[in-house]
LUMNUBA-964974 format. One record per residue (C-alpha): x, y, z; residue in one letter; residue number from 1. Coordinates in steps of 0.1 Angstrom, whole numbers, always signed. Layout:
<atoms>
ATOM       X       Y       Z   aa     i
ATOM       X       Y       Z    A   NUM
...
</atoms>
This chain:
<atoms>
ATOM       X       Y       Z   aa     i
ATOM    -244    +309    -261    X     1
ATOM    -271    +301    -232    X     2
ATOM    -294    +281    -244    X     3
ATOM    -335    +279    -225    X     4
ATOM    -346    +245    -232    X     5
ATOM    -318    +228    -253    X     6
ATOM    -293    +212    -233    X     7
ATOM    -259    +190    -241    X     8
ATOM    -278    +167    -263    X     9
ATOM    -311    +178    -268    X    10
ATOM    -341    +187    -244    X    11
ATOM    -341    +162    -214    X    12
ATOM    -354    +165    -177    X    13
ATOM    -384    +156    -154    X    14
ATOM    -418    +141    -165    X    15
ATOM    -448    +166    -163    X    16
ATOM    -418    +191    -150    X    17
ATOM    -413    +224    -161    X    18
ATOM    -401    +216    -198    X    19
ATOM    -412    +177    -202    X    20
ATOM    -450    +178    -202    X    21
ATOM    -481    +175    -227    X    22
ATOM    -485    +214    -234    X    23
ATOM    -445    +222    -241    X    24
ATOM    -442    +188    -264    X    25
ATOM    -465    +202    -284    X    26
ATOM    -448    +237    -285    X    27
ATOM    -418    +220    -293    X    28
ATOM    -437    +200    -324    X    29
ATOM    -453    +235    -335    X    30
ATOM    -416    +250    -333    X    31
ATOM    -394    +226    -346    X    32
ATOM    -427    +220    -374    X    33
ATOM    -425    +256    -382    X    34
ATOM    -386    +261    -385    X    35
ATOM    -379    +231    -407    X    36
ATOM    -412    +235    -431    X    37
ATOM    -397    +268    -438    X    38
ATOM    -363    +260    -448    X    39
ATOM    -374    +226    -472    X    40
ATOM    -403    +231    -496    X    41
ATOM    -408    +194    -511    X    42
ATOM    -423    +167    -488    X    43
ATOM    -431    +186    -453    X    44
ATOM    -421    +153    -435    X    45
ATOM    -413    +147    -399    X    46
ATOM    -400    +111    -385    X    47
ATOM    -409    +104    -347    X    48
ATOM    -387     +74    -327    X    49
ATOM    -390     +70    -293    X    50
ATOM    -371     +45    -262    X    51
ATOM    -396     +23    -239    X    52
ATOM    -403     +48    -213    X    53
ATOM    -440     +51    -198    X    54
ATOM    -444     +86    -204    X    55
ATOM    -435     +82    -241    X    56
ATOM    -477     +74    -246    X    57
ATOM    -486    +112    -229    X    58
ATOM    -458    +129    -249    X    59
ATOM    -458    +113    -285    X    60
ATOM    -490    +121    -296    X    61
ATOM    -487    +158    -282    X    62
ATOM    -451    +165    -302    X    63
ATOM    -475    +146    -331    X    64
ATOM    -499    +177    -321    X    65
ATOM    -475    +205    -326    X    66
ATOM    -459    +191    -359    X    67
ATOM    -492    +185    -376    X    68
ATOM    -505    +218    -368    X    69
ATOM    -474    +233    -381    X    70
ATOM    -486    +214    -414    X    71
ATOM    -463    +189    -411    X    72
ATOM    -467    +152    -422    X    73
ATOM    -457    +132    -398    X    74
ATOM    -443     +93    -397    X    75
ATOM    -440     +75    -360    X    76
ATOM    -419     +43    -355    X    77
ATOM    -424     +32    -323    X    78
ATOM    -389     +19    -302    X    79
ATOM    -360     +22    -325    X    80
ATOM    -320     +32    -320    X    81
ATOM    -312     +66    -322    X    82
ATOM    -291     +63    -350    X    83
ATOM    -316     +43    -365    X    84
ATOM    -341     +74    -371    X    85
ATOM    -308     +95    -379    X    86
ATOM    -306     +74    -406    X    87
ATOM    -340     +67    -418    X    88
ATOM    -346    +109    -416    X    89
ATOM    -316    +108    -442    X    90
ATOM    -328     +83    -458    X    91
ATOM    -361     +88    -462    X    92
ATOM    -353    +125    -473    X    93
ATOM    -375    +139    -446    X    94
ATOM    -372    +174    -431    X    95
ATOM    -364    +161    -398    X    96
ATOM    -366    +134    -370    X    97
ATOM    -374    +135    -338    X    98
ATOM    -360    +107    -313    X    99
ATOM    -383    +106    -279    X   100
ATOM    -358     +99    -249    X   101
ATOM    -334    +104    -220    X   102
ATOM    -311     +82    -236    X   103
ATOM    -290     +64    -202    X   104
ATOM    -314     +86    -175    X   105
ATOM    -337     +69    -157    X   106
ATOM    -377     +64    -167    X   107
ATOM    -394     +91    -146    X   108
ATOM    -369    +110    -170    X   109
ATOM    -375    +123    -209    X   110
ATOM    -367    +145    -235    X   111
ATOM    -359    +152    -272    X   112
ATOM    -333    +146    -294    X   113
ATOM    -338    +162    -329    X   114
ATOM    -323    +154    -365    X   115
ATOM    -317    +178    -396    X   116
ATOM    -324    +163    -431    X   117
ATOM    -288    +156    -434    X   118
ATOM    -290    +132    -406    X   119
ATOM    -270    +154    -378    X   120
ATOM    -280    +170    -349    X   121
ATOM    -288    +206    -348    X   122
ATOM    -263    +229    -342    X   123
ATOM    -269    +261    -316    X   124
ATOM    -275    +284    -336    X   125
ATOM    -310    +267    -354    X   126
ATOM    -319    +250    -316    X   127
ATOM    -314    +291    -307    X   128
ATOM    -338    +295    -332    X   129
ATOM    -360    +267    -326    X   130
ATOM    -367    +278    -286    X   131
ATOM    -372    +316    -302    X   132
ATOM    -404    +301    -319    X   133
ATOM    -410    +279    -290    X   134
ATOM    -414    +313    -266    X   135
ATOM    -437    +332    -297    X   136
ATOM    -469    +335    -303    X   137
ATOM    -491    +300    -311    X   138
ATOM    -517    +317    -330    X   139
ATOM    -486    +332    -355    X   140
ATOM    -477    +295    -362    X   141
ATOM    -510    +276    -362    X   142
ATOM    -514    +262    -404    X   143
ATOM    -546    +271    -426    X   144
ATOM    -570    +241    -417    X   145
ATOM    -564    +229    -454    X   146
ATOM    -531    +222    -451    X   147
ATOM    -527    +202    -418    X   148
ATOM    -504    +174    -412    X   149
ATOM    -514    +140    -416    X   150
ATOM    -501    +109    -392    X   151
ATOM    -492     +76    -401    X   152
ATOM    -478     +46    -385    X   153
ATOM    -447     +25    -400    X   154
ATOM    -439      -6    -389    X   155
ATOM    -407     -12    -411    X   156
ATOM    -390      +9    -392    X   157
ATOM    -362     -21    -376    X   158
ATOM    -361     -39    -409    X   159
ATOM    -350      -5    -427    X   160
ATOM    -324      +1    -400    X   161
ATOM    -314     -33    -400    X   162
ATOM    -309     -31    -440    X   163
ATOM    -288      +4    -440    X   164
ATOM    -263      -9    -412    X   165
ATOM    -256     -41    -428    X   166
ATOM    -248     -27    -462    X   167
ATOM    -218     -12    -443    X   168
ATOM    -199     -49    -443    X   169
ATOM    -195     -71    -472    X   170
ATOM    -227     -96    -481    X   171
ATOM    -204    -123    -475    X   172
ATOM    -202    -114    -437    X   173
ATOM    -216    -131    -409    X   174
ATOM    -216    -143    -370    X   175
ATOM    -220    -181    -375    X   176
ATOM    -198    -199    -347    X   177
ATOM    -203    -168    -326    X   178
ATOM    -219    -164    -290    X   179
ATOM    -235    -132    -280    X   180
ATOM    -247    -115    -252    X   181
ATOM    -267     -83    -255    X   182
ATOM    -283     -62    -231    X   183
ATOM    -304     -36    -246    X   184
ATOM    -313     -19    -213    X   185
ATOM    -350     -24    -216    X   186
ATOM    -348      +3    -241    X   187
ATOM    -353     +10    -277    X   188
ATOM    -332     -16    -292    X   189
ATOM    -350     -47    -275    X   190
ATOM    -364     -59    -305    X   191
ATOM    -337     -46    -334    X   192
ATOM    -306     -53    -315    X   193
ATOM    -312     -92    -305    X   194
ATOM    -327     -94    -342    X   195
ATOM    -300     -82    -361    X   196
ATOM    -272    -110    -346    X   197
ATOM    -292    -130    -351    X   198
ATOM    -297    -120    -388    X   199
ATOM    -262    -129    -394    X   200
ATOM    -262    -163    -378    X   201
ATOM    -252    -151    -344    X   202
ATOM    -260    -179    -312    X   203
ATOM    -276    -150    -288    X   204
ATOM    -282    -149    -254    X   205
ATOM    -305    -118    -248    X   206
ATOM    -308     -95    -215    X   207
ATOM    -325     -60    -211    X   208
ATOM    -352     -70    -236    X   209
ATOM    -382     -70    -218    X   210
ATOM    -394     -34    -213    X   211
ATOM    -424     -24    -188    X   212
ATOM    -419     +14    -190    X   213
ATOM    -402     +17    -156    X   214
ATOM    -374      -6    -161    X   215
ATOM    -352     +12    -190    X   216
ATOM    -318     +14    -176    X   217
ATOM    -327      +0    -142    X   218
ATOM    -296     -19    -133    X   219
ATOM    -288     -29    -166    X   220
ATOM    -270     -14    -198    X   221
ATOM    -243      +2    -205    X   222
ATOM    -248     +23    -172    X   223
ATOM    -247      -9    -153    X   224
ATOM    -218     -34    -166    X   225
ATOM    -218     -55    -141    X   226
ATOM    -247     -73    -154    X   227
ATOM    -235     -81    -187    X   228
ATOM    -202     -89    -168    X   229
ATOM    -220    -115    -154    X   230
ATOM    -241    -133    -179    X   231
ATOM    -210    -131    -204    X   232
ATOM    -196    -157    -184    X   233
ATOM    -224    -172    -176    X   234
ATOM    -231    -179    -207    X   235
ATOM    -194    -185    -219    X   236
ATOM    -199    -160    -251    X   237
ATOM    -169    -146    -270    X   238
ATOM    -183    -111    -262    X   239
ATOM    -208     -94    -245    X   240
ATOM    -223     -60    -260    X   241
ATOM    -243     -35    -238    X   242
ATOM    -263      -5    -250    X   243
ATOM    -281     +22    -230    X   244
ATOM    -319     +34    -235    X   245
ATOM    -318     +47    -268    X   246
ATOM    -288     +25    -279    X   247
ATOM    -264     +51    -292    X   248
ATOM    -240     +38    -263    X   249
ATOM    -221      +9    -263    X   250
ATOM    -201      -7    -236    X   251
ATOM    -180     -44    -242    X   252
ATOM    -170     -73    -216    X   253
ATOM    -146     -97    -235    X   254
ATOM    -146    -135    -232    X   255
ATOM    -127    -132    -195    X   256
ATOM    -152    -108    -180    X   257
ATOM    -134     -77    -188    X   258
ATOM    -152     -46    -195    X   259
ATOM    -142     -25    -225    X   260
ATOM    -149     +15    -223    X   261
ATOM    -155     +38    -250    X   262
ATOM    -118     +49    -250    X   263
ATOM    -103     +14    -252    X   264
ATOM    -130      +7    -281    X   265
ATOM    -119     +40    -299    X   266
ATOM     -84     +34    -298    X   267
ATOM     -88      -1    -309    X   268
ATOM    -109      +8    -343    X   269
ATOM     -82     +35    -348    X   270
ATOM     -54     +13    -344    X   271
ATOM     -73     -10    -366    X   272
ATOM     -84     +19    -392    X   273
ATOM     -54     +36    -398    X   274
ATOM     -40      -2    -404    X   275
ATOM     -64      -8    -428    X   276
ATOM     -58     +26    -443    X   277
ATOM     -97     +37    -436    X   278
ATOM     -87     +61    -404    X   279
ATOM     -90    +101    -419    X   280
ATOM     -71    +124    -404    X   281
ATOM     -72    +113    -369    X   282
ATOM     -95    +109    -339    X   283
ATOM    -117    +132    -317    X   284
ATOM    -120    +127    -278    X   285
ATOM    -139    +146    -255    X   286
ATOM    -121    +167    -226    X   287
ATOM    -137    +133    -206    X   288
ATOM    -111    +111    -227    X   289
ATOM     -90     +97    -205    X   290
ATOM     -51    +107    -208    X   291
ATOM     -34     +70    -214    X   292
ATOM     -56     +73    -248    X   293
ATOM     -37    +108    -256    X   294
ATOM      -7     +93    -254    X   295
ATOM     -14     +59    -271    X   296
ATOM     -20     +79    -299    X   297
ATOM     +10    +102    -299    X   298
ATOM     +28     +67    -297    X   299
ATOM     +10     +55    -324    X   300
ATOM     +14     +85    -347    X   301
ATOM     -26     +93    -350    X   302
ATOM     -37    +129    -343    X   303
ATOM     -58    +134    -317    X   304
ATOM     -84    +164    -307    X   305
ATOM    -103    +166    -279    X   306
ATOM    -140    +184    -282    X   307
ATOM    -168    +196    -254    X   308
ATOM    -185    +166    -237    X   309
ATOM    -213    +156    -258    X   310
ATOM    -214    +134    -294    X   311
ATOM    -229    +164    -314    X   312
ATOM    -196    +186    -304    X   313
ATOM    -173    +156    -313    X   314
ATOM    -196    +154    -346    X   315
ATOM    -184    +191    -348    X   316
ATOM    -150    +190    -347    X   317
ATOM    -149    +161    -364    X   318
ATOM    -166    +174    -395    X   319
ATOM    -144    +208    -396    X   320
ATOM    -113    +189    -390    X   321
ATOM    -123    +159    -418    X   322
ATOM    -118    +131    -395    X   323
ATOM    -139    +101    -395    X   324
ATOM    -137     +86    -360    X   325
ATOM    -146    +103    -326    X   326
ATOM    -164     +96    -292    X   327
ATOM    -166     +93    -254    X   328
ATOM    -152     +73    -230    X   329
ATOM    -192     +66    -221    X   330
ATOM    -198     +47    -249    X   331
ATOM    -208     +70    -273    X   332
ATOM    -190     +65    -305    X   333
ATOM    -191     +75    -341    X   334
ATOM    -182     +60    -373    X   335
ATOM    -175     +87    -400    X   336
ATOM    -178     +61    -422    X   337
ATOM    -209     +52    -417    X   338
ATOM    -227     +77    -395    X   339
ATOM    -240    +109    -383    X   340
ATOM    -243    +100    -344    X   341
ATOM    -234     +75    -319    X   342
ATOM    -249     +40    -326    X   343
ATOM    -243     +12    -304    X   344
ATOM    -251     -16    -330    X   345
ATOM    -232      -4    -360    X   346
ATOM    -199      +0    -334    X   347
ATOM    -205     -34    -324    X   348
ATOM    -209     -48    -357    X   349
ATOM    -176     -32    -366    X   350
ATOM    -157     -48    -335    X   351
ATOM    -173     -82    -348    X   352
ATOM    -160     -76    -382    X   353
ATOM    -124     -72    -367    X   354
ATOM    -135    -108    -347    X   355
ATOM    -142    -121    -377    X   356
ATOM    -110    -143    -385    X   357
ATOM    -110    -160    -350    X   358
ATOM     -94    -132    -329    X   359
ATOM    -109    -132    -295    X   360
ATOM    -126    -101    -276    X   361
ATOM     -93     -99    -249    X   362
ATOM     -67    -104    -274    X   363
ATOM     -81     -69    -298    X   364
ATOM     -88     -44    -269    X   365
ATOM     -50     -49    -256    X   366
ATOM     -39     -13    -266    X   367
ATOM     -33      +9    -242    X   368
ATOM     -30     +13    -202    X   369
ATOM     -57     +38    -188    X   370
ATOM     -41     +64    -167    X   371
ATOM     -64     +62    -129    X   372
ATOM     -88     +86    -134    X   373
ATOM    -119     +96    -106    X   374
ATOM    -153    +109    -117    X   375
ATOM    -174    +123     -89    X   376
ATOM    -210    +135     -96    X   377
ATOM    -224    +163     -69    X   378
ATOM    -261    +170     -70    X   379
ATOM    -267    +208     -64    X   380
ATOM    -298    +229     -67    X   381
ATOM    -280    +257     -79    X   382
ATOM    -252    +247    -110    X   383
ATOM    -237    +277    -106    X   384
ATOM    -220    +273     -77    X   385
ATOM    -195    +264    -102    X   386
ATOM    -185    +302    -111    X   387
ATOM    -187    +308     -72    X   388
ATOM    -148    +325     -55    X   389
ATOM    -153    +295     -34    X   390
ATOM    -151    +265     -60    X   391
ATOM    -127    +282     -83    X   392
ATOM    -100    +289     -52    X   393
ATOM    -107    +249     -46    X   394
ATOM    -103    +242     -85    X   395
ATOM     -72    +263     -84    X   396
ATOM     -59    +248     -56    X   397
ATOM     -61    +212     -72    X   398
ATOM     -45    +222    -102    X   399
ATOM     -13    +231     -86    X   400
ATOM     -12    +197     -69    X   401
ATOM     -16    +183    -105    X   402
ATOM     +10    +205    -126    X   403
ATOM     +31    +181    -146    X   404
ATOM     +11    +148    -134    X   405
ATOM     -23    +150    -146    X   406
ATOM     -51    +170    -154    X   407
ATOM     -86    +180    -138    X   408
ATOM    -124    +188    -155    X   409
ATOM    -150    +204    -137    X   410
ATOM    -182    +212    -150    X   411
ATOM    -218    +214    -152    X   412
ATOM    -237    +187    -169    X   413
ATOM    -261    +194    -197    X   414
ATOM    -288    +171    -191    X   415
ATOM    -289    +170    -153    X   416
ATOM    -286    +190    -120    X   417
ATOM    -252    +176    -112    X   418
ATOM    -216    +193    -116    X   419
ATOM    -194    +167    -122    X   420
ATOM    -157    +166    -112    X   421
ATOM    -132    +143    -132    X   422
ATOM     -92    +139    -121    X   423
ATOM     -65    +118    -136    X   424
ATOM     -32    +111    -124    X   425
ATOM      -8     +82    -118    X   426
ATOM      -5     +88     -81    X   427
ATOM     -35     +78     -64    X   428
ATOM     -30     +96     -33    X   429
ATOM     -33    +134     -51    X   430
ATOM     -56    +119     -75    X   431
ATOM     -83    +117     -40    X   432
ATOM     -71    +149     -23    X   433
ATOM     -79    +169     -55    X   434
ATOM    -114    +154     -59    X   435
ATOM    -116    +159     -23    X   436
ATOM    -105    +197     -24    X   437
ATOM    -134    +200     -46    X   438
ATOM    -164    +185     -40    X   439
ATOM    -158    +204      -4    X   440
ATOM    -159    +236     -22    X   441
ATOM    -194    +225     -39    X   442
ATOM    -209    +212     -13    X   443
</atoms>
């Protein structure tokens, strides 16, 4: 299904480009506005979050725009997780919620990310929908000048978040004796994040926290772990946590400097889960998942499923298959227990929880050997190149060095104007000639 202005996860690209600008924000407010007013007749309420970026001033109040027009009441936030307005839309028992962000792109970047009343992500067939309303007429949409939309400001916002994530663990839990060190990325959990270890009687040591609109994800976050590499032993904590922009990424470095991916994360809280007897079913991957994880699992008896590339598809499969734990190797992880969407904070207060009894950081994320794996990103003006003789001869070609010893993904990414090319194998040597083969082909 080929979607116009919906991408992997939500509506992301260029500030004042063809899609992110003033005019089509508040197209998409009028839109989305419309849709959801139509299919919930009680409070007609709409939730706005947003990350730290600079243009987040020009395009709030034009998505504001669009919603109240549409009659919709509407309730901004200001910075706040992802997950966080997943929750509080839920919560709150509004029609939707609307997070403003590019999530781990840089700042001259934005987009939208949008929530149903159940607190997921919409599916293709209502953001089909959505961009059909988008591309009709204004005037159609436009509500009776008695019934517009009103605005207000909440400031509760982190404290509600805050509130809903720690009824997840007993009251009894906390992080006295613990050293911490978070970087929030300069992005939407600078305030929350540092705020809710400390909460629980956390020592923290806080990085990524000062946000100037241009600096959200700027050598820092989960894209960039050698920072929180460094200040973890810098600071001698048991554990360092890193989020991206919008925090619904998380990345670890133990106590020795080690970083921890989502993959070795996943297969430690499903080791841990199906321990525990909490682990449904089994696990979701991605087709980015890396291969040592498949067959930790098999070893360890846990099913595993692998989805598209994106959270909302392992949401997907993870609701029609019943099982409670899923994510990416990125980072982007979610708790079935406790969750609709990937959220940094609550996966990082659930590693803590398994800390809890003295364990350290290196000693839990000793599962599994990763099998060497290569991801190469090739910008292109033209993504499909991909379907070109060309780049499928070089795709085939690859394959046949890998038959029996690994396995290759090429594809397009949904949120930028990059195909990117992952191989894994144990021999190093074919694992570069196949990448090679490739990105020749492409570029």
């Amino acid at each position: 299904m080929i979607k116009k202005y919906f991408g992997t996860d939500g509506i992301r690209g260029k500030v004042n480009g063809d899609k992110i600008n003033g005019d089509m924000f508040f197209k998409f407010g009028l839109a989305a506005g419309t849709y959801f007013k139509n299919q919930k007749k009680t409070k007609q309420m709409a939730l706005i979050a947003k990350d730290t970026r600079l243009s987040g001033y020009t395009l709030e109040p034009a998505l504001v725009s669009g919603l109240t027009s549409a009659g919709m009441h509407v309730f901004t936030f200001g910075p706040l997780p992802t997950n966080g307005l997943a929750m509080l839309t839920k919560n709150m028992k509004s029609n939707m919620g609307i997070m403003i962000t590019a999530s781990h792109n840089p700042y001259d970047d934005n987009g939208l990310k949008l929530f149903g009343p159940d607190g997921l992500k919409l599916s293709d067939k209502i953001e089909k929908k959505i961009e059909k309303l988008i591309d009709s007429k204004i005037s159609k949409k436009l509500s009776n000048p008695k019934i517009l939309g009103r605005v207000k400001r909440l400031e509760s916002g982190s404290e509600k978040y805050i509130e809903i994530i720690k009824k997840n663990f007993p009251k009894q839990f906390n992080l006295r004796g613990l050293r911490i060190t978070i970087d929030c990325a300069n992005g939407a959990a600078y305030k929350v994040g540092p705020k809710l270890f400390r909460s629980l009687g956390a020592i923290v040591d806080e990085i990524g926290t000062s946000p100037n609109g241009f600096n959200i994800n700027h050598k820092c976050g989960s894209t960039f772990p050698n920072k929180i590499k460094y200040h973890t032993k810098k600071n001698k904590s048991h554990i360092g946590i890193s989020l991206d922009g919008d925090a619904d990424r998380i990345i670890i470095c133990d106590e020795m400097g080690k970083i921890v991916d989502g993959d070795k994360i996943i297969a430690m809280l499903a080791e841990r889960w199906k321990r525990k007897k909490i682990l449904k079913g089994g696990v979701v991957g991605t087709l980015m998942s890396n291969y040592g994880l498949q067959k930790f699992f098999l070893k360890k008896k846990i099913k595993f499923l692998r989805s598209k590339v994106g959270d909302r598809y392992v949401k997907e499969v993870m609701q029609k298959s019943k099982f409670n734990l899923g994510g990416e190797q990125s980072g982007h992880i979610i708790l079935g227990k406790f969750a609709t969407t990937g959220d940094g904070l609550l996966v990082a207060l659930e590693i803590l929880f398994s800390m809890r009894k003295g364990k350290k950081a290196s000693d839990i994320f000793k599962n599994f050997i990763p099998t060497p794996q290569l991801l190469e990103n090739v910008e292109v003006k033209d993504r499909s190149i991909i379907s070109s003789p060309k780049c499928k001869n070089a795709i085939k070609k690859a394959n046949s060095l890998l038959e029996g010893k690994g396995r290759m993904l090429v594809r397009n990414s949904g949120t930028e104007p990059v195909i990117r090319i992952m191989c894994e194998t144990d021999d190093k040597t074919i694992l570069l000639k196949c990448v090679k083969i490739v990105k020749k082909s492409i570029k």
